[in-house]
C-alpha positions as MATLAB code, in Angstrom:
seq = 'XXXXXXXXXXXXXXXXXXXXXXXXXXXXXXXXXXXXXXXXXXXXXXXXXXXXXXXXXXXXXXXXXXXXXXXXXXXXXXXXXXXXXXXXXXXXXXXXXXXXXXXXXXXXXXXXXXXXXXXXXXXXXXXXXXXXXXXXXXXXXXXXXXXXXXXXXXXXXXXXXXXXXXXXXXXXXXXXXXXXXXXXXXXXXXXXXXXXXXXXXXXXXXXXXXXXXXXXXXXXXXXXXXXXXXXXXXXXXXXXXXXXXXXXXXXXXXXXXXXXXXXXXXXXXXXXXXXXXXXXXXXXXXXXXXXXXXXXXXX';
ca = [
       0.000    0.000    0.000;
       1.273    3.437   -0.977;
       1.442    6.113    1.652;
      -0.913    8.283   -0.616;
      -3.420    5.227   -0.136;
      -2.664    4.736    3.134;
      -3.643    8.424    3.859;
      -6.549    8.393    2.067;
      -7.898    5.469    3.496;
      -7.187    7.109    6.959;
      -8.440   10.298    5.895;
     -11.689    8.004    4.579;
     -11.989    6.311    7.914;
     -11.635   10.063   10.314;
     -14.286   11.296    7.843;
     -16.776    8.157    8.830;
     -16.340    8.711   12.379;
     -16.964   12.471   12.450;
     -20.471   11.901   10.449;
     -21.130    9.084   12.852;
     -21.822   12.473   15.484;
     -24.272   13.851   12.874;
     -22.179   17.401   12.276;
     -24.513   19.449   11.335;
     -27.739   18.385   13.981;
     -25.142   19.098   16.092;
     -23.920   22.472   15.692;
     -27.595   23.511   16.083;
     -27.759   21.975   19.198;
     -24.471   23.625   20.348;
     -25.690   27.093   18.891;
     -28.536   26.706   21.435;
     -26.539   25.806   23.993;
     -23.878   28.642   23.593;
     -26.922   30.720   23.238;
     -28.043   29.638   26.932;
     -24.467   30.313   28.197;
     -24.738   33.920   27.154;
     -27.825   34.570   27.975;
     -26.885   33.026   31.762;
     -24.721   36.262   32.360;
     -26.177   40.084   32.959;
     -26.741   42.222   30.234;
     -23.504   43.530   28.884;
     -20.980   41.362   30.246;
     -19.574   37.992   29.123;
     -19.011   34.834   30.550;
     -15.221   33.329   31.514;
     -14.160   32.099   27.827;
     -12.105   29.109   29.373;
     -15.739   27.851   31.070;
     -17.907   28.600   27.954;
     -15.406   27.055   25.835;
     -15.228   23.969   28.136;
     -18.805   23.520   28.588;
     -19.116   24.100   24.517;
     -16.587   21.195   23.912;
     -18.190   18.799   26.647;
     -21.855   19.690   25.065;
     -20.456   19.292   21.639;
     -18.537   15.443   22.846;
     -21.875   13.792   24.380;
     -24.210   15.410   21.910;
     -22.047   13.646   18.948;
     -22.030   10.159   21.337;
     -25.438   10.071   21.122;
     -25.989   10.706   17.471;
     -23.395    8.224   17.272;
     -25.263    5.420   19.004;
     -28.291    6.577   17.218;
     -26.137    5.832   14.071;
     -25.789    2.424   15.621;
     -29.104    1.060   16.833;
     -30.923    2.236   13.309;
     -27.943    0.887   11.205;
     -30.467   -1.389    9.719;
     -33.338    0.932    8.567;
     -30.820    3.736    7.919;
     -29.709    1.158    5.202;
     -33.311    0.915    4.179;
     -33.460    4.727    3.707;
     -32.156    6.947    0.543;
     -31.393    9.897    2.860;
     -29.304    7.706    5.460;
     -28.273    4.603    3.172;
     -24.621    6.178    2.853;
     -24.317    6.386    6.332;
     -21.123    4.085    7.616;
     -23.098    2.160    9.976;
     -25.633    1.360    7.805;
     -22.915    0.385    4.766;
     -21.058   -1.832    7.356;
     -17.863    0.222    6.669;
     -17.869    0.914   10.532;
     -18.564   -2.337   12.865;
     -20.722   -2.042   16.103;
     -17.606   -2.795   18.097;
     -16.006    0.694   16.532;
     -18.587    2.611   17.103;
     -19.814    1.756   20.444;
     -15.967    2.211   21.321;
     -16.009    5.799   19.422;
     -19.245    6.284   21.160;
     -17.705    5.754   24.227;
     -14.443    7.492   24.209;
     -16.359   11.033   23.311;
     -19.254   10.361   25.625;
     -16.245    9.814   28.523;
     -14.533   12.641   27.714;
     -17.742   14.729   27.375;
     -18.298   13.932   30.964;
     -14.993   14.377   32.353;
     -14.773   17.572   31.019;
     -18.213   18.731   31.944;
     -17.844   17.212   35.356;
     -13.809   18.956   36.338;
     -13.762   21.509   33.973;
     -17.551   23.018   34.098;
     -19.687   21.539   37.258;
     -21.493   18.403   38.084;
     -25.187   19.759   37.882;
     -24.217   20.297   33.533;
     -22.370   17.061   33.195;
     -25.088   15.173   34.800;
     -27.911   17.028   32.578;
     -26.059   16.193   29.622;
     -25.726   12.879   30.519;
     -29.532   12.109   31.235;
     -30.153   14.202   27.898;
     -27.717   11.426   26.009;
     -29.726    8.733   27.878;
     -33.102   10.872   26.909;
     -31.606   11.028   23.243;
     -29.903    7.302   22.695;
     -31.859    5.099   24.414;
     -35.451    6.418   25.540;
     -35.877    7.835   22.591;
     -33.818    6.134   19.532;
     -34.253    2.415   21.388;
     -37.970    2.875   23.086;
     -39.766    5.373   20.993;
     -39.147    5.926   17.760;
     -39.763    2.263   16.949;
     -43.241    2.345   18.699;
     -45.056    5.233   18.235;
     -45.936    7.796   15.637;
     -45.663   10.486   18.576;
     -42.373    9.463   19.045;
     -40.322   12.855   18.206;
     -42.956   14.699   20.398;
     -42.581   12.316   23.345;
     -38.778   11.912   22.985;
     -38.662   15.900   22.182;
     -37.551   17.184   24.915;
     -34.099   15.086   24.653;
     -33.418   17.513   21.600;
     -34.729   20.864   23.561;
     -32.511   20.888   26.139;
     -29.350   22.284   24.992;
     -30.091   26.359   25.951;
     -30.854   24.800   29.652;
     -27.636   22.981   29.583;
     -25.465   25.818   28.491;
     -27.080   27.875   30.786;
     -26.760   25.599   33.859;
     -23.027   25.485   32.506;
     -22.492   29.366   33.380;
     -24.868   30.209   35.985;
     -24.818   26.549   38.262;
     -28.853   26.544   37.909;
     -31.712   26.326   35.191;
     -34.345   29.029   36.305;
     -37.651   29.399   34.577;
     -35.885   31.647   31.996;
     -33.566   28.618   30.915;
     -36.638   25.949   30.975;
     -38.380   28.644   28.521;
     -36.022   28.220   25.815;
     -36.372   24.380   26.238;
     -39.953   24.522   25.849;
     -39.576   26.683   22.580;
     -37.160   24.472   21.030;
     -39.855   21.353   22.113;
     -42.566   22.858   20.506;
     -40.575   23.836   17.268;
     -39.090   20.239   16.579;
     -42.849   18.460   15.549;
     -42.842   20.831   12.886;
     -39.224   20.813   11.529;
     -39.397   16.879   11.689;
     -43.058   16.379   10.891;
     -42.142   19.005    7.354;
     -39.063   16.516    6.935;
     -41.222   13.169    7.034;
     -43.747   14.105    5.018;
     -41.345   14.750    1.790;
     -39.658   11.116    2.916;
     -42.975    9.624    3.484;
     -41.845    6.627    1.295;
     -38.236    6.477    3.167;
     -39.627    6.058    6.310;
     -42.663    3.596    4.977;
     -39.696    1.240    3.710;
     -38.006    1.288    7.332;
     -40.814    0.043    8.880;
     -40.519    2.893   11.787;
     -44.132    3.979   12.616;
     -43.775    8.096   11.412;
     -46.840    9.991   11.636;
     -47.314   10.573    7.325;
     -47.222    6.925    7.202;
     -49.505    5.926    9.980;
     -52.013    8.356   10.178;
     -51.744   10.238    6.331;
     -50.762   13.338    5.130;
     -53.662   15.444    5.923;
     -53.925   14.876    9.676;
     -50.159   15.386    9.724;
     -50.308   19.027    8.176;
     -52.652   19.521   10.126;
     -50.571   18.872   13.352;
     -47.908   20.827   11.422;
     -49.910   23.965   11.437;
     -51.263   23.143   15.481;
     -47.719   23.338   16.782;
     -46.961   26.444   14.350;
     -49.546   27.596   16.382;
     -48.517   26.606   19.710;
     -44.966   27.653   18.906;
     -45.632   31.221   17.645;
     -47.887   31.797   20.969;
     -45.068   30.431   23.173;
     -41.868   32.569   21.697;
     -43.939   35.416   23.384;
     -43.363   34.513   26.908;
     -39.689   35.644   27.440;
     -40.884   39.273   26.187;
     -43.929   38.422   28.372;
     -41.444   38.074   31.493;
     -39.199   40.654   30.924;
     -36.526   37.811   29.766;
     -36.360   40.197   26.395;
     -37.462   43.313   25.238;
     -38.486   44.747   21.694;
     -35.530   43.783   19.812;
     -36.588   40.465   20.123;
     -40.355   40.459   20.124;
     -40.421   42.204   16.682;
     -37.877   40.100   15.500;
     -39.888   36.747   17.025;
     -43.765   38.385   15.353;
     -41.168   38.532   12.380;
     -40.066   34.852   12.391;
     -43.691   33.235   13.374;
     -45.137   35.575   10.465;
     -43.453   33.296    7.980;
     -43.428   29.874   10.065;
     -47.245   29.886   10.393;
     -47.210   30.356    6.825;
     -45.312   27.649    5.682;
     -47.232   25.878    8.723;
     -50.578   26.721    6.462;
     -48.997   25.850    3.243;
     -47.586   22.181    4.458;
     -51.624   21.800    5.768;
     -53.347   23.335    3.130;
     -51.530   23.677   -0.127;
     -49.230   20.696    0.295;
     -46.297   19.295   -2.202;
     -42.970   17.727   -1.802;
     -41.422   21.204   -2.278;
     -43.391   22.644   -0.273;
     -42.655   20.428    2.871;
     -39.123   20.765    1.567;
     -38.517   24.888    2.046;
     -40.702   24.064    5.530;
     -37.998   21.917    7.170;
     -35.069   24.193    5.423;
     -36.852   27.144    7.108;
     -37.493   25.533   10.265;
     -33.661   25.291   10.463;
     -33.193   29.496    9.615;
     -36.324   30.382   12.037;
     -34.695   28.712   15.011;
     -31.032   29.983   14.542;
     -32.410   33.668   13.838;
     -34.469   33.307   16.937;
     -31.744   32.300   18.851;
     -29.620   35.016   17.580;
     -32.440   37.676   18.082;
     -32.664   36.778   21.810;
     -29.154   37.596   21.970;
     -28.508   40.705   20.210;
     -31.524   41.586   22.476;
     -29.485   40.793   25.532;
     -26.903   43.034   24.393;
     -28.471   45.538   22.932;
     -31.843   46.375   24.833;
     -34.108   49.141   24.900;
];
């Protein structure tokens, strides 16, 4: 073997493990969470960069563990699936005895640094969110029910509380806010997703709501939780968490979610459903980002 081919095949083999923690799921879910840790401090001043960057890399470690194991248990319908047939797992490329040890060396070193480098309360959080993520949901839900991403939700939601718990040592109502928006959004994004890859998830056999209960009842739900989510972005301007900044911005956001949220329901197509989940994706990070230049910048 050439060294050229040997450092391709190497290079090959880093690249499988790094999509094994789902990259780009996860830097959402560390936006979130970075979010949280800045919005843990006053107004105007910044958390110690050594702690946020800690608690960002410990986040980041377990987060990717779980996706990881995720990447693991559905190897078998992920190979069933044209959106996750390339996956390693599912191609065999990486064996269940690599992964659960990949899975295990991140997850470890998530939790040491979370639990000497941040505090306890965060590293034990975390953990219970990986256990929320990688087992309740991926090994006990998913496979049973079509309210499965609702139910096993609030695994996925919890990254502002961690982040925030990270800085400040406790998750006040303010923190548990931003968990509830993020539950309330994720029906929606996912729901938007399954519908388009209604047949994908009818060949894995896993029980998604399009498949189980049609198309129509699932816009339908689509458009509820728009609902419920636009109504519920309101409450940290409603408790003085924010101030204008980010209410117009959020009345801004929810103007165009409820109305992909009516298309998906009303005026559904594959393309449709398709600039729905891409949105879903913009509306959260802007959201995000609009509580924080409020923070900053209040009036």
């Amino acid at each position: 073997m050439t060294t050229q081919t040997a450092t391709q095949k190497s290079s090959n083999r880093i690249a499988q493990y790094w999509s094994l923690t789902k990259p780009r799921v996860t830097q959402l879910a560390v936006f979130c969470a970075v979010i949280g840790m800045l919005l843990a401090t006053d107004p105007g001043s910044m958390p110690d960069w050594r702690l946020m960057l800690a608690a960002t890399v410990g986040i980041w470690l377990l987060a990717g563990a779980a996706f990881a194991v995720n990447c693991l248990v559905e190897a078998e319908i992920d190979a069933r699936m044209a959106r996750t047939a390339r996956r390693a797992t599912a191609m065999g490329e990486l064996t269940k005895t690599q992964t659960i040890i990949f899975s295990s060396i991140i997850g470890g070193a998530g939790m040491w640094i979370l639990y000497t480098q941040v505090n306890p309360l965060t590293m034990w959080m975390t953990f219970t969110t990986f256990v929320g993520y990688a087992i309740i949901y991926t090994m006990i839900l998913k496979p049973a029910t079509p309210q499965n991403i609702v139910i096993g939700g609030l695994a996925g939601a919890m990254p502002p509380a961690l982040g925030w718990a990270a800085i400040a040592g406790d998750m006040p109502m303010q923190a548990w806010l931003l968990v509830l928006i993020i539950f309330l959004w994720t029906p929606p994004h996912f729901w938007a997703l399954a519908m388009y890859r209604r047949d994908d998830y009818a060949r894995s056999g896993l029980p998604m709501l399009p498949v189980t209960h049609g198309m129509n009842f699932t816009g339908f739900h689509v458009w509820l939780y728009s609902i419920a989510l636009a109504a519920t972005t309101v409450l940290p301007f409603a408790v003085r968490m924010s101030g204008v900044i980010y209410l117009a911005s959020a009345v801004a956001l929810n103007a165009v979610f409820l109305w992909h949220g009516w298309q998906v329901y009303k005026h559904y197509s594959d393309q449709v459903a398709r600039k729905a989940f891409t949105w879903s994706i913009i509306y959260l990070s802007l959201l995000f980002a609009a509580l924080l230049v409020d923070h900053y910048f209040r009036f």
